[in-house]
MITIVO-512072 format. One record per residue: residue number from 1; chain; x, y, z of N, C-alpha, C in turn; residue in one letter. Coordinates in pm, whole numbers, plus 50000, padded with zeros to 5 digits. Layout:
N
REC  seq  mol    n_u    n_v    n_w   ca_u   ca_v   ca_w    c_u    c_v    c_w  type
REC  NUM    A      X      Y      Z      X      Y      Z      X      Y      Z     A
...
***
This chain:
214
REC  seq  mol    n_u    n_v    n_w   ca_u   ca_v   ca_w    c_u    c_v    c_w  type
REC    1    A  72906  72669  23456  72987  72667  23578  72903  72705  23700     X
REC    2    A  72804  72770  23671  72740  72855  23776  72617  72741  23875     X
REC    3    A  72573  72652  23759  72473  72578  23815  72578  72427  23818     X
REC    4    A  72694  72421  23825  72810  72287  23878  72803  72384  24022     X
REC    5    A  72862  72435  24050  72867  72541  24144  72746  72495  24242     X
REC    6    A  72647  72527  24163  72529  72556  24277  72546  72396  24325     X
REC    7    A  72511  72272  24237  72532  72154  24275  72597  72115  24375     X
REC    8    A  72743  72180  24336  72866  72091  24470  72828  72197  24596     X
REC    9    A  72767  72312  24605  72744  72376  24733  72592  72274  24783     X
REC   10    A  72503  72219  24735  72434  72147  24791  72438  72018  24812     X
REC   11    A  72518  71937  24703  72612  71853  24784  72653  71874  24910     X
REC   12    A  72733  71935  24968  72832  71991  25056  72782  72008  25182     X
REC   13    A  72666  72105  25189  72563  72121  25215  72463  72009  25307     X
REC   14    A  72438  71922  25233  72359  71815  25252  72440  71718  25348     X
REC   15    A  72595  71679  25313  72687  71614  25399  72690  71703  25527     X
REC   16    A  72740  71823  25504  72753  71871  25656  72612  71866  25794     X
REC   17    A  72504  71906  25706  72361  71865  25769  72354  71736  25849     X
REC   18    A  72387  71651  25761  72403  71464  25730  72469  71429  25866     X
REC   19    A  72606  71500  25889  72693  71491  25970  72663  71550  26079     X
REC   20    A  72582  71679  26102  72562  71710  26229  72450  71682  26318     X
REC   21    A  72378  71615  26215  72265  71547  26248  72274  71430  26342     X
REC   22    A  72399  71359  26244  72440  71197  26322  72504  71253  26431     X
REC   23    A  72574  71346  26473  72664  71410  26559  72595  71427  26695     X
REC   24    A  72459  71488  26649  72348  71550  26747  72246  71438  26841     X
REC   25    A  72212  71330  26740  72196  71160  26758  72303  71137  26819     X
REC   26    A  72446  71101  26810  72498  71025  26922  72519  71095  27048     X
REC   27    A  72526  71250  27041  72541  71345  27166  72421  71290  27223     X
REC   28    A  72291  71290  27186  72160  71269  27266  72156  71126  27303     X
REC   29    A  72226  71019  27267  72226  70870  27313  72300  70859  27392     X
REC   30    A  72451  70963  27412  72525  70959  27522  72487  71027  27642     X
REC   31    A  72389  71120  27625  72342  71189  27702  72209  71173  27793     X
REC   32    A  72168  71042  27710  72059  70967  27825  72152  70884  27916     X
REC   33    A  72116  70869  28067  72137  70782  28172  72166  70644  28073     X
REC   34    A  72312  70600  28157  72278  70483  28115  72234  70345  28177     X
REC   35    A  72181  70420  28286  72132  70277  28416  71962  70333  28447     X
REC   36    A  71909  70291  28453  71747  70322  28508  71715  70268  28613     X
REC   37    A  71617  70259  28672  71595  70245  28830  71524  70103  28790     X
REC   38    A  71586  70019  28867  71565  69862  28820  71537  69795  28971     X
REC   39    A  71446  69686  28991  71420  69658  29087  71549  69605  29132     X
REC   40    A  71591  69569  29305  71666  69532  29394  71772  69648  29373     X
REC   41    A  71739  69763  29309  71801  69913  29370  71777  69933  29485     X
REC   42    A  71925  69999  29583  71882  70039  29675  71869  70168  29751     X
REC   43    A  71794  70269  29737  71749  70413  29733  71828  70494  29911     X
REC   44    A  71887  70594  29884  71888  70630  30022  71819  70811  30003     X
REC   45    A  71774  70845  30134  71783  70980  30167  71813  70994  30262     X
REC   46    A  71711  71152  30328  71788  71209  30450  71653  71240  30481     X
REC   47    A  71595  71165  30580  71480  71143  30641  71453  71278  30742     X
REC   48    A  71329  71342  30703  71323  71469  30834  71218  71467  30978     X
REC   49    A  71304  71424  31090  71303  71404  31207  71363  71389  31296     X
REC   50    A  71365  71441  31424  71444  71396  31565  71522  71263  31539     X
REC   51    A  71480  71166  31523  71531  71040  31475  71627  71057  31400     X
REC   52    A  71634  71076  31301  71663  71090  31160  71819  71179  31193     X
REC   53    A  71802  71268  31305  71916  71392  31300  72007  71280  31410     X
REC   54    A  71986  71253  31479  72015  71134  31561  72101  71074  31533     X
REC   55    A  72066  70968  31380  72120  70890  31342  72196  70945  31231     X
REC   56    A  72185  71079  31241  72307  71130  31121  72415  71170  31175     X
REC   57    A  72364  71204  31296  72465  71256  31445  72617  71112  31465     X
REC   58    A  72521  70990  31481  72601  70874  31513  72678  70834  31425     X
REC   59    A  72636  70851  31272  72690  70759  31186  72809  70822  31109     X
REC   60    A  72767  70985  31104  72836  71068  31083  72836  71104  30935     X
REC   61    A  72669  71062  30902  72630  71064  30768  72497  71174  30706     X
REC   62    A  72465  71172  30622  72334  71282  30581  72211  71176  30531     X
REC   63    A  72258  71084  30540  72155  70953  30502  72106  70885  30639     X
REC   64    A  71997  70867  30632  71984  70831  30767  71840  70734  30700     X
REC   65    A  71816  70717  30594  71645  70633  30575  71683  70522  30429     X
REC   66    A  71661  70482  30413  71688  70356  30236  71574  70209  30309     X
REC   67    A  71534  70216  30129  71469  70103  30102  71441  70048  29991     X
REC   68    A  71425  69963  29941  71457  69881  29795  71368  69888  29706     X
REC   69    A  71415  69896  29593  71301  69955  29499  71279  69806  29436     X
REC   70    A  71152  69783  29461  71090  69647  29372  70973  69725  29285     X
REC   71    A  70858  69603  29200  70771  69643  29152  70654  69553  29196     X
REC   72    A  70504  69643  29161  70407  69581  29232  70305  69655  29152     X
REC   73    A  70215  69569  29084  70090  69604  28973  70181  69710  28853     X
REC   74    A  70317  69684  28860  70362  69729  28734  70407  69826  28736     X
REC   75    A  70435  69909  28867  70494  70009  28889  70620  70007  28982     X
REC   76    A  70695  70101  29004  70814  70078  29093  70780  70163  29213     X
REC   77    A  70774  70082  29334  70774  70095  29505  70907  70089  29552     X
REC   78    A  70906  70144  29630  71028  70149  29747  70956  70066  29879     X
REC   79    A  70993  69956  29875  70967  69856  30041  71044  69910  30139     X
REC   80    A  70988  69959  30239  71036  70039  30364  71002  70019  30487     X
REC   81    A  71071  70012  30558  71049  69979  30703  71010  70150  30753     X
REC   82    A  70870  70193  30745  70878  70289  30805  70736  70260  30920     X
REC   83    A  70623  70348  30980  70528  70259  30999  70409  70263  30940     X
REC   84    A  70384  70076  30926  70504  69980  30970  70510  69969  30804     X
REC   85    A  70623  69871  30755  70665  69773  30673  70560  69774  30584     X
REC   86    A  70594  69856  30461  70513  69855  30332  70572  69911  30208     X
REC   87    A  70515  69898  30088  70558  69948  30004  70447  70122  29999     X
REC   88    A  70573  70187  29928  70554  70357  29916  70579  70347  29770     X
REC   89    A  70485  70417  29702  70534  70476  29582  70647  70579  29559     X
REC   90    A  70697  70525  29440  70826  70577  29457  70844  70733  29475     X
REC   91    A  70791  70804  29410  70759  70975  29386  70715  71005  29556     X
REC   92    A  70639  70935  29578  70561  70971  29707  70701  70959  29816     X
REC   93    A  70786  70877  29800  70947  70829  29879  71007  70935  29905     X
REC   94    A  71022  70952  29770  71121  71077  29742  71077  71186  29781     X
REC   95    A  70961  71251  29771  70931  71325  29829  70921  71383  29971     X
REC   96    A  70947  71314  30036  70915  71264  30183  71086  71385  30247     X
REC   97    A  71169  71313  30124  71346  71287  30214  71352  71479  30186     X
REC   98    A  71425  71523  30233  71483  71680  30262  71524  71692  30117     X
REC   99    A  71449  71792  30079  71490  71851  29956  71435  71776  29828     X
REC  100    A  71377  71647  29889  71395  71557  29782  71492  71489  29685     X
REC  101    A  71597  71490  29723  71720  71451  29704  71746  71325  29756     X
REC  102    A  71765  71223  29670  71805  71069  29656  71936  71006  29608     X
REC  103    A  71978  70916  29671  72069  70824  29566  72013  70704  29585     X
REC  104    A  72063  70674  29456  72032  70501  29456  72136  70397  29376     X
REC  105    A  72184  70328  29462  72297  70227  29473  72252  70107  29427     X
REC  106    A  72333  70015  29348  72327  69942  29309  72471  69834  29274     X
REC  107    A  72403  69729  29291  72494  69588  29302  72604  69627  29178     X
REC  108    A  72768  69643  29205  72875  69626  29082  72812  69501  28921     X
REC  109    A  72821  69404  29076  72769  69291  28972  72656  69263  28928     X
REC  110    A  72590  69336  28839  72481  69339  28809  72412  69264  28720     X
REC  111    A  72515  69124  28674  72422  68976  28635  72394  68968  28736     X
REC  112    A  72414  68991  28860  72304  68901  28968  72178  68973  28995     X
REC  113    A  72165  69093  28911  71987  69153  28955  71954  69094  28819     X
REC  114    A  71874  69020  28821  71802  68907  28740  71635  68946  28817     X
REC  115    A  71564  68919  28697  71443  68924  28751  71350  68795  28851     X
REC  116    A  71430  68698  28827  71446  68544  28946  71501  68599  29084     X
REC  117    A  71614  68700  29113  71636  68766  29251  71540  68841  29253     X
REC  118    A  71500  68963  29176  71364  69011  29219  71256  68951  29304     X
REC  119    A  71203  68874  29255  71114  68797  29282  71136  68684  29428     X
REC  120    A  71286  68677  29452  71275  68590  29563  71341  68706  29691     X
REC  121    A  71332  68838  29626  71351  68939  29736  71187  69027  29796     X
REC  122    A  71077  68968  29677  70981  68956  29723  70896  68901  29828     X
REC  123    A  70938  68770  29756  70933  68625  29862  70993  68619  30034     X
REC  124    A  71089  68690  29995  71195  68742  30181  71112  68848  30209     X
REC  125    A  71085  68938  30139  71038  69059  30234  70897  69085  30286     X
REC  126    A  70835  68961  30210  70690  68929  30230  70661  68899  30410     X
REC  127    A  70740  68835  30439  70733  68795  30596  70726  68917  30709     X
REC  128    A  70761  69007  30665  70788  69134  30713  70702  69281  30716     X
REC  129    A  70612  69251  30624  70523  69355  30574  70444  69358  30642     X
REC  130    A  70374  69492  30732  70317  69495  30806  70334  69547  30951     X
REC  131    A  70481  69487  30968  70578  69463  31073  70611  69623  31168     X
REC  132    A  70578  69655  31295  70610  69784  31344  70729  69802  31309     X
REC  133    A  70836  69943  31294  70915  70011  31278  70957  69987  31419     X
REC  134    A  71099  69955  31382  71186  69927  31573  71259  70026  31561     X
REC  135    A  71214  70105  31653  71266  70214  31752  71406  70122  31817     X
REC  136    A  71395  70035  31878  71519  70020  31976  71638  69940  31892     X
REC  137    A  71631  69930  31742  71712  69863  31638  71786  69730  31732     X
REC  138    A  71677  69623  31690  71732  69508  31781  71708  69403  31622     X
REC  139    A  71818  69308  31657  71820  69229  31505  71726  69127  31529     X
REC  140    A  71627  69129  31611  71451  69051  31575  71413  69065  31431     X
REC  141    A  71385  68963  31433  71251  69028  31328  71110  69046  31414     X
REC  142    A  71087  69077  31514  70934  69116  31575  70940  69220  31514     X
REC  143    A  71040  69360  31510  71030  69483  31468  71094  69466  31372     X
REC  144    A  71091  69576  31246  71229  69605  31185  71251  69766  31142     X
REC  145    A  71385  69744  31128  71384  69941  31129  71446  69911  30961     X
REC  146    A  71474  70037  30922  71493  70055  30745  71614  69938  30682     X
REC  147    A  71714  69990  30756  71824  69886  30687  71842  69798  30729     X
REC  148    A  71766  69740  30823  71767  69562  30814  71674  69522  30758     X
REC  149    A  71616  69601  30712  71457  69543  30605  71562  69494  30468     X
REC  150    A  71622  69583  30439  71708  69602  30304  71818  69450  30307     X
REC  151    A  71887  69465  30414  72027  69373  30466  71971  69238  30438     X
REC  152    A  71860  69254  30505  71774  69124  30553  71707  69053  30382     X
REC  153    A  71676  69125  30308  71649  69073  30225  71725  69018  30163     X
REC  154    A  71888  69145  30115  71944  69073  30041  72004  68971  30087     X
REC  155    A  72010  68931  30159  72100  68814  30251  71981  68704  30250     X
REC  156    A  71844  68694  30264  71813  68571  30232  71810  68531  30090     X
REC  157    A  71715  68638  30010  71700  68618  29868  71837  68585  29767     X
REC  158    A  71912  68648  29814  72088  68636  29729  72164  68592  29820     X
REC  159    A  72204  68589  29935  72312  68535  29985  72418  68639  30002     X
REC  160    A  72366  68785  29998  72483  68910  29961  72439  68993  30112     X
REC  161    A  72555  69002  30142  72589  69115  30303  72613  69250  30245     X
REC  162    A  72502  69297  30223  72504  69472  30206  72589  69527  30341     X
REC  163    A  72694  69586  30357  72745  69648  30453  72750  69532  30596     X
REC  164    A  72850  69643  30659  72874  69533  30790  72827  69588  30922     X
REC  165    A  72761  69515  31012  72697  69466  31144  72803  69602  31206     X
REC  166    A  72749  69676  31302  72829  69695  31360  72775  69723  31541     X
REC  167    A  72825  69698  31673  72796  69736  31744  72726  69894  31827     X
REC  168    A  72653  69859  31878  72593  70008  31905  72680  70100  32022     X
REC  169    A  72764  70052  32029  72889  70116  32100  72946  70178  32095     X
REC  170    A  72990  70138  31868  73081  70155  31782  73048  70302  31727     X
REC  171    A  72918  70357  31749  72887  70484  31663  72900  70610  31773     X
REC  172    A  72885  70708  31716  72897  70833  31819  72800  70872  31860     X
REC  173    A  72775  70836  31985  72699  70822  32095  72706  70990  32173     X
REC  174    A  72809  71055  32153  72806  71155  32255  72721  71266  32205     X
REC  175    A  72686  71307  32078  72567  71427  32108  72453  71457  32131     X
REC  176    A  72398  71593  32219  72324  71590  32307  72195  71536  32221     X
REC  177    A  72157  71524  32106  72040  71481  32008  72064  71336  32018     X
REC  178    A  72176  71246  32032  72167  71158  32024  72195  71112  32128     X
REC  179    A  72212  71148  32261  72182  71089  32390  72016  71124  32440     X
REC  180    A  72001  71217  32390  71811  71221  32425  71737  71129  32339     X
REC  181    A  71750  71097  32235  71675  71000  32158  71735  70861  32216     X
REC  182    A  71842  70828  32264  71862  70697  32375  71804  70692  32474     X
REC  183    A  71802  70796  32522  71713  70847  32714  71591  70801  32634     X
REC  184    A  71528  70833  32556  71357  70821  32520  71371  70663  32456     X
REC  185    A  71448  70603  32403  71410  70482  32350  71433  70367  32445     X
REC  186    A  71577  70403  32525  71650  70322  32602  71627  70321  32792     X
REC  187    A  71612  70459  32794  71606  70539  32923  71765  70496  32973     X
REC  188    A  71768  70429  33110  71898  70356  33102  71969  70217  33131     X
REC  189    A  71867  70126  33018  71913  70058  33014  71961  70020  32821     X
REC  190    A  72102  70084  32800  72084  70081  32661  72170  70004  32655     X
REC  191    A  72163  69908  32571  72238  69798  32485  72349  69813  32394     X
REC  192    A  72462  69827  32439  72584  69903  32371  72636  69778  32275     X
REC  193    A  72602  69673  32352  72648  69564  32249  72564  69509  32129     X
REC  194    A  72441  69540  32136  72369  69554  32005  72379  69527  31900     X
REC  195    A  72374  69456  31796  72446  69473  31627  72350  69547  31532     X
REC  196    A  72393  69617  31520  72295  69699  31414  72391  69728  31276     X
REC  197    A  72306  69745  31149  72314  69779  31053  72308  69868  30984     X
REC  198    A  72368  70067  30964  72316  70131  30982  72302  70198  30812     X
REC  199    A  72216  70282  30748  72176  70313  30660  72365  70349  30558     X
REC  200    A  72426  70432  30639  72563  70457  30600  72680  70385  30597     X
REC  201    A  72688  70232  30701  72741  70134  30652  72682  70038  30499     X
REC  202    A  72566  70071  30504  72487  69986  30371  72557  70096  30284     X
REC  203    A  72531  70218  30263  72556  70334  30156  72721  70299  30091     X
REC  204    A  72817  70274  30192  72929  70300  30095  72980  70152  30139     X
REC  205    A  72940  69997  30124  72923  69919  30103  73021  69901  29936     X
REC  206    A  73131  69835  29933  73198  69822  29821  73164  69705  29720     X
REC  207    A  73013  69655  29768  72979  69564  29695  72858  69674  29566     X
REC  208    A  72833  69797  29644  72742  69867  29500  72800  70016  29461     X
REC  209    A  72751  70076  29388  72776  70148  29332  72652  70279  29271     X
REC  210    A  72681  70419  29237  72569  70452  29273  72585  70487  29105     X
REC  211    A  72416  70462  29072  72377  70497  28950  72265  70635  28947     X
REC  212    A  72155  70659  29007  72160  70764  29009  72179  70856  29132     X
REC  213    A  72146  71007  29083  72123  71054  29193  72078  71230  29185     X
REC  214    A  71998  71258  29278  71879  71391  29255  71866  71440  29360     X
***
């Protein structure tokens, strides 16, 4: 009886192991991310500068900088309109924004990030690289500032309107940080009718969704 005994306790034994093992395996498969940073992501922070407080002032947001994460010799870049128009390694990006703290948004419909849109958001943003950082956010392409680098791509390469146009009229214009950064860009002749695109109309854009964020 004594060594049946010992048997069915290591039986027993062996199942419960068995079981918390598989238990511990699916906790750790549920517990990895289940989205990874995939090119035509689109990254935001909170950029630190006069500028930057400015446009958090107007928009009425903590994001004030984003740019698209593609790849290049096999690694993942963030393409940014900063100066001028280049790709940043991604770590080096992030590092940059306050605290280091990121999100990054991405398309609902995500059969359409195909590695064929990749590649022809390459092809769009190629024209641009190089390009000074516009201070006076005018929808040229002579300059470009962050989120029409982004807008601009996805709208040639896909045919998709990240967020909507809005007049420079339309944002809050009255604090004293963001009437001195108009006096210095604009002096007084500023362009209220303007269309600009701003990092926080792209951000909560109901066409993406955010997968991560740090």
């Amino acid at each position: 009886m004594s060594a049946m005994r010992t048997i069915m306790f290591v039986t027993l034994m062996a199942v419960v192991v068995t079981g918390h093992l598989s238990a511990s395996s699916d906790n750790q498969q549920h517990s990895q991310p289940q989205d990874s940073i995939r090119e035509g992501d689109i990254i935001f922070q909170e950029s630190q500068s006069e500028l930057s407080t400015a446009i958090q002032l107007a928009t009425h947001s903590k994001y004030s900088h984003c740019g698209i994460i593609l790849r290049k010799d096999g690694q993942l870049f963030v393409y940014e309109a900063i100066q001028p128009v280049q790709y940043t390694p991604l770590q080096e990006w992030v590092s940059r924004g306050k605290g280091g703290h990121y999100v990054i948004r991405r398309l609902k419909n995500e059969q359409l990030v195909t590695p064929a849109m990749a590649d022809r958001m390459k092809v769009a943003g190629k024209k641009y690289e190089g390009k000074n950082y516009d201070f006076y956010f005018r929808w040229s392409d002579d300059r470009i500032y962050c989120s029409e680098l982004v807008w601009k791509i996805y709208k040639q390469a896909a045919g998709i309107e990240i967020g909507t146009l809005q007049a420079l009229k339309d944002f809050d214009l009255n604090s004293v940080a963001v009437k001195k950064q108009m006096k210095e860009i604009y002096d007084n002749n500023i362009p209220y009718e303007e269309m600009i695109i701003s990092p926080d109309n792209m951000f909560h854009s109901e066409l993406l969704k955010t997968v991560k964020e740090q």
